[in-house]
MDAnalysis code that builds the backbone (N, CA, C; Angstrom):
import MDAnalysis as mda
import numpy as np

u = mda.Universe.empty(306, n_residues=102, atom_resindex=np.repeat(np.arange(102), 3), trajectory=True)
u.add_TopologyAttr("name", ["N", "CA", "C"] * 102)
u.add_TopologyAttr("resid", np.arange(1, 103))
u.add_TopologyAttr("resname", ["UNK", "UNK", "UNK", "UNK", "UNK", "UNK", "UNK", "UNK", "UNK", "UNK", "UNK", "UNK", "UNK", "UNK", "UNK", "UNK", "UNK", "UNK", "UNK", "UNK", "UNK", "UNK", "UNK", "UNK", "UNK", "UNK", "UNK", "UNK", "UNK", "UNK", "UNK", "UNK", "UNK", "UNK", "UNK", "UNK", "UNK", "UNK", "UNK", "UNK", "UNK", "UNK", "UNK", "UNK", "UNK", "UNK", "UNK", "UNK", "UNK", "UNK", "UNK", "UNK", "UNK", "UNK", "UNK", "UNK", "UNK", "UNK", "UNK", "UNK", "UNK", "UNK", "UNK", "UNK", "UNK", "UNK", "UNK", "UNK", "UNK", "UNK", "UNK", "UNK", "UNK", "UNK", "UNK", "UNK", "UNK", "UNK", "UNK", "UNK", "UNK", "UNK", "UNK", "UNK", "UNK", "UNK", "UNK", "UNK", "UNK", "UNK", "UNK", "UNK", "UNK", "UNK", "UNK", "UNK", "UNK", "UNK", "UNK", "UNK", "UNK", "UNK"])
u.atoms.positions = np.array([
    [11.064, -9.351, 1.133],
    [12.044, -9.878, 2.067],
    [11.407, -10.915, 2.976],
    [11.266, -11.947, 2.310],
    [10.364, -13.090, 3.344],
    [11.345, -14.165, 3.365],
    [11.116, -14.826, 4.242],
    [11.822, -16.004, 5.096],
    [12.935, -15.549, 6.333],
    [12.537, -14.360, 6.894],
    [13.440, -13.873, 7.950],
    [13.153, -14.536, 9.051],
    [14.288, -14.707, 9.437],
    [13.636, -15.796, 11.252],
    [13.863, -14.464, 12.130],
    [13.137, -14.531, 13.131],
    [12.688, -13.433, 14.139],
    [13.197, -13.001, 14.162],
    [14.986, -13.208, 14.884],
    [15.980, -12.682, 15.127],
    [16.490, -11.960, 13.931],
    [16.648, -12.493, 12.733],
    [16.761, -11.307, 11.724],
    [16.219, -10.042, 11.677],
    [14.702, -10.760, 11.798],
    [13.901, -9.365, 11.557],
    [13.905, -7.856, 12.645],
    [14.360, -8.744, 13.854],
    [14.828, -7.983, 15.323],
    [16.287, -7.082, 14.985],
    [16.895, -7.785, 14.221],
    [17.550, -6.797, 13.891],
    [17.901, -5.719, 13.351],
    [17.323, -6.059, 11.922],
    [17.073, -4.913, 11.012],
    [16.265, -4.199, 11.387],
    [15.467, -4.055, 12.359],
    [14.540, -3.768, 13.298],
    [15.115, -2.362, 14.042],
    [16.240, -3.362, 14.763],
    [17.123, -2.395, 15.872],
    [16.433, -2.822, 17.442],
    [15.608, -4.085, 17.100],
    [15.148, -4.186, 18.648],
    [15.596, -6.010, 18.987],
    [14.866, -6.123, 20.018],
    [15.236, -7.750, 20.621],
    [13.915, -8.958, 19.622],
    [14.472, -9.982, 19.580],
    [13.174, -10.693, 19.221],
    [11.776, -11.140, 19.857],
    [12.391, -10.605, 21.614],
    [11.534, -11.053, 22.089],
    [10.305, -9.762, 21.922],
    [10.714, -8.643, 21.542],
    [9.817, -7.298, 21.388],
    [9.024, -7.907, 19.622],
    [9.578, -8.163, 18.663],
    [8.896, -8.650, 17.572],
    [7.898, -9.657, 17.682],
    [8.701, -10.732, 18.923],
    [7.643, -11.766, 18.983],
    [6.138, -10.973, 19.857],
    [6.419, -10.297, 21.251],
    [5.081, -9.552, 21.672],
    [4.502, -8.696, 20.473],
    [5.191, -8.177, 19.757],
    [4.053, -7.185, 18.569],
    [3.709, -8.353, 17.580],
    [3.807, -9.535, 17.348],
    [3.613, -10.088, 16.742],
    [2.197, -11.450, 17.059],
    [2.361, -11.328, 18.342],
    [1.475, -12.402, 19.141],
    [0.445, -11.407, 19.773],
    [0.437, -10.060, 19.462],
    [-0.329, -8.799, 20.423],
    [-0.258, -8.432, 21.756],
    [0.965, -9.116, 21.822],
    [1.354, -8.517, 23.477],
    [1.763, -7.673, 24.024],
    [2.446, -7.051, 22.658],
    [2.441, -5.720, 22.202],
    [1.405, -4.966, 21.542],
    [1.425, -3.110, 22.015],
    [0.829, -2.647, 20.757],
    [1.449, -2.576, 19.449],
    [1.074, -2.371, 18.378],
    [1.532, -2.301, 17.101],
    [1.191, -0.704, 16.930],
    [2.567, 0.011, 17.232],
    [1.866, 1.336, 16.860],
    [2.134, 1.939, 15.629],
    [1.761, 2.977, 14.993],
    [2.645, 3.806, 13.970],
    [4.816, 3.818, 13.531],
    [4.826, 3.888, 14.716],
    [6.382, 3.791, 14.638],
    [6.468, 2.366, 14.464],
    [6.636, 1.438, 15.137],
    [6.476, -0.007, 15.324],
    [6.424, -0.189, 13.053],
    [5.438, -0.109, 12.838],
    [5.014, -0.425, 11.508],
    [6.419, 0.338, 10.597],
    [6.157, 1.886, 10.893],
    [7.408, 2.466, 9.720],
    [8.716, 1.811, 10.438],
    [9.151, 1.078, 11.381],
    [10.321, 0.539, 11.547],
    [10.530, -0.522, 11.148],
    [9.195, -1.499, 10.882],
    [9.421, -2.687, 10.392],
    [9.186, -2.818, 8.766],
    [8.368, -1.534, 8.558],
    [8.469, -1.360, 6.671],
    [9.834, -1.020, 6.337],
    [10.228, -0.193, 7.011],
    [11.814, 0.103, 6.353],
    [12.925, -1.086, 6.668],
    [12.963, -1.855, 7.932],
    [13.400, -3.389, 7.493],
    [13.055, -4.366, 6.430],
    [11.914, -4.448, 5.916],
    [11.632, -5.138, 5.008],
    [11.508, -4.272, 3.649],
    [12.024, -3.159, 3.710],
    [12.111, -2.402, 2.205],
    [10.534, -2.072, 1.968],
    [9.598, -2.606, 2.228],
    [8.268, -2.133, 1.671],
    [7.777, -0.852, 2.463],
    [6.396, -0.333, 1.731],
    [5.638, 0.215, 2.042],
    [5.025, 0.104, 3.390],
    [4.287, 0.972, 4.457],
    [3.613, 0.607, 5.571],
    [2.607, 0.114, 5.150],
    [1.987, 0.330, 4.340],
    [0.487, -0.143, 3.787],
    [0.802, -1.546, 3.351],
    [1.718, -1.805, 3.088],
    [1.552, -3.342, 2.711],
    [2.142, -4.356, 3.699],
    [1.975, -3.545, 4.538],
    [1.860, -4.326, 5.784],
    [0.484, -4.889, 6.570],
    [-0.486, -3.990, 5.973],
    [-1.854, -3.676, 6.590],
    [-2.770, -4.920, 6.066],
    [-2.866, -6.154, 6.068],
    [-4.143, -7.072, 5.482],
    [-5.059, -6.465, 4.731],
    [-6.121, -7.096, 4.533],
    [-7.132, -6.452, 3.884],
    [-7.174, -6.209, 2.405],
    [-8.267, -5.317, 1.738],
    [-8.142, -4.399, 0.605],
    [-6.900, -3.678, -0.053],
    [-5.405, -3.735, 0.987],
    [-4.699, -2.697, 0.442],
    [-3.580, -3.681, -0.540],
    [-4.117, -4.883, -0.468],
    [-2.963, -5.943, -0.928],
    [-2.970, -5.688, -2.376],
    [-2.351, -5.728, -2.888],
    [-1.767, -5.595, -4.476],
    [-1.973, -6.966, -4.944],
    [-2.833, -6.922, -6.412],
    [-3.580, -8.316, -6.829],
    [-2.658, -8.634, -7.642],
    [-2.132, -8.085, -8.474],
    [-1.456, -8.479, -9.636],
    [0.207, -7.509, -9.719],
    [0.863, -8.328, -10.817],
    [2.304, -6.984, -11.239],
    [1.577, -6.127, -11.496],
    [0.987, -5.370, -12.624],
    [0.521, -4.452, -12.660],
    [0.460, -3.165, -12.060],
    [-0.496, -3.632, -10.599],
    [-0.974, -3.001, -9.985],
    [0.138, -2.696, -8.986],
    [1.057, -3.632, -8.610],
    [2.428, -3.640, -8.149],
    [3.517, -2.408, -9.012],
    [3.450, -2.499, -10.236],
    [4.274, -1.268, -10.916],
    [3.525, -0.384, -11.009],
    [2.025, -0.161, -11.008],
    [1.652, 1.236, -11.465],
    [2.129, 2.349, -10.149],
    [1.727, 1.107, -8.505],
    [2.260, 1.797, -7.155],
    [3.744, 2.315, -7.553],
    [4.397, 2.060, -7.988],
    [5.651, 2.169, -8.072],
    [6.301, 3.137, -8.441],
    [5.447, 3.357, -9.768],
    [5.393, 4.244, -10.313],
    [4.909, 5.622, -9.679],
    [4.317, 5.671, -9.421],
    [3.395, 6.748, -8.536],
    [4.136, 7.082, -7.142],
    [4.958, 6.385, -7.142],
    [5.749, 6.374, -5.473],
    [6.628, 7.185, -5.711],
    [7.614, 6.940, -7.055],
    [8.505, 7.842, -7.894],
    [8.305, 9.636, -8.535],
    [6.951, 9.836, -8.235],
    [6.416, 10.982, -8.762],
    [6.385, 11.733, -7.740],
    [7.062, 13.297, -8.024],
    [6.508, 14.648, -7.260],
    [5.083, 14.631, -7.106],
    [4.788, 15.446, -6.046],
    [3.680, 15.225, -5.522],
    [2.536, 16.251, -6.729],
    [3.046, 17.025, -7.757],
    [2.504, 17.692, -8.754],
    [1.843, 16.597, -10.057],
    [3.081, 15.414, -10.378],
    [3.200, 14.856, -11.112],
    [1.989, 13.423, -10.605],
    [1.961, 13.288, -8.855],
    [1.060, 12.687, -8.568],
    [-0.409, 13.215, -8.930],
    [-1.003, 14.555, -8.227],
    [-1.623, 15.147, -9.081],
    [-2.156, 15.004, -9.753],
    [-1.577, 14.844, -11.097],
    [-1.636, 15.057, -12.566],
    [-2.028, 13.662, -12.880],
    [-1.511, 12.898, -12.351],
    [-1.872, 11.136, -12.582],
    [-3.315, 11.019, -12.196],
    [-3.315, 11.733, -11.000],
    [-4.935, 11.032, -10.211],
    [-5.962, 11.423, -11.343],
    [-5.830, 12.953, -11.384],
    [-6.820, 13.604, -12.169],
    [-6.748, 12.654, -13.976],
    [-5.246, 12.309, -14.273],
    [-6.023, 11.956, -15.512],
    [-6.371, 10.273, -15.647],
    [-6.195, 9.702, -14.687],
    [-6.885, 8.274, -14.241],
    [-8.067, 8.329, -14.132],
    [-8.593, 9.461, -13.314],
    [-10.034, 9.289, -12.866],
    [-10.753, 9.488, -14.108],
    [-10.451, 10.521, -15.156],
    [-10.999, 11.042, -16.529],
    [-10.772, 9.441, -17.301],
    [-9.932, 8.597, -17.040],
    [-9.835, 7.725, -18.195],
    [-11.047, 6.635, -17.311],
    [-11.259, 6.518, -16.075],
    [-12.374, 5.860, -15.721],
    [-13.828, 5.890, -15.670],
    [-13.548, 6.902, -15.806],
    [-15.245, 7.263, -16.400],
    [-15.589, 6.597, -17.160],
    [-16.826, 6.289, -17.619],
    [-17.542, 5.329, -18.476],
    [-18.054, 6.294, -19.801],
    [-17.329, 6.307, -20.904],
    [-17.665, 6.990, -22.104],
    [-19.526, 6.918, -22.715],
    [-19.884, 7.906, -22.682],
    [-20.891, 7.807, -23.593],
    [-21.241, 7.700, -24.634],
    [-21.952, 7.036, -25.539],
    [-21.640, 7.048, -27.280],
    [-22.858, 8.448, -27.347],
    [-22.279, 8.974, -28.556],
    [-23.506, 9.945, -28.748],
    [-25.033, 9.900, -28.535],
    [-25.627, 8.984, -28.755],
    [-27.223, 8.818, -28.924],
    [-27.497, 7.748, -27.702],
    [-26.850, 7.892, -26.713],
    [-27.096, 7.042, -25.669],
    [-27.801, 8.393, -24.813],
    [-29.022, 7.673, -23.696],
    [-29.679, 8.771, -22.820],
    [-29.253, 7.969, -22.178],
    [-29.318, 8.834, -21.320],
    [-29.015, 8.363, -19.094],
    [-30.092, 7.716, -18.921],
    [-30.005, 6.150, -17.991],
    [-30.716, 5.777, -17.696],
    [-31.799, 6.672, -16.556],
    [-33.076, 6.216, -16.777],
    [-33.806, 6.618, -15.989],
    [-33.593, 7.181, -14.472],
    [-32.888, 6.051, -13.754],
    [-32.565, 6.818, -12.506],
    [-31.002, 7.969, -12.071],
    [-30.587, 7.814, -13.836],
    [-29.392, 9.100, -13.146],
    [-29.744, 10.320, -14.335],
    [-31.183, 10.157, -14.420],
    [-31.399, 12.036, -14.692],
    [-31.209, 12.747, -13.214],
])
């Protein structure tokens, strides 16, 4: 949901623009609530609100979240554990551990 002018976003908000513009310029704090009020205006996630590392590089990585967002928390679970097993680095039979991970 991009190209909102302030006042849009103040609305779907439920607040004034001039409160978006202080959380936006840091004249405000940006707290916990602040964030889940402005993720659920813009339909996204709180985390992808956050800069940094949490940005999503590709579709992919955009549907696998998606996917996983859609899952009971059993079925999440069940994903982590068999992701992490498919990341592991396979050994061929007659391969030894390098020296420093005996």
């Amino acid at each position: 949901m991009r190209g909102l002018t302030l006042k849009q976003l103040a609305e779907r908000v439920g607040t004034s623009n001039q409160q978006v513009s202080h959380l936006e310029n840091g004249r405000r704090r940006l707290t916990l609530d602040w964030i889940e009020r402005i993720a659920i205006a813009l339909e996204c996630h709180p985390a992808d609100l956050i800069g940094g590392d949490t940005q999503l590089h590709n579709e992919r990585e955009r549907a696998m979240i998606e996917l996983f967002r859609g899952l009971s928390e059993e079925q999440q679970e069940a994903f982590l554990q068999a992701t992490a097993a498919l990341a592991k680095p396979m050994k061929k039979k007659d391969e030894q551990p390098c020296f420093r991970c005996r």
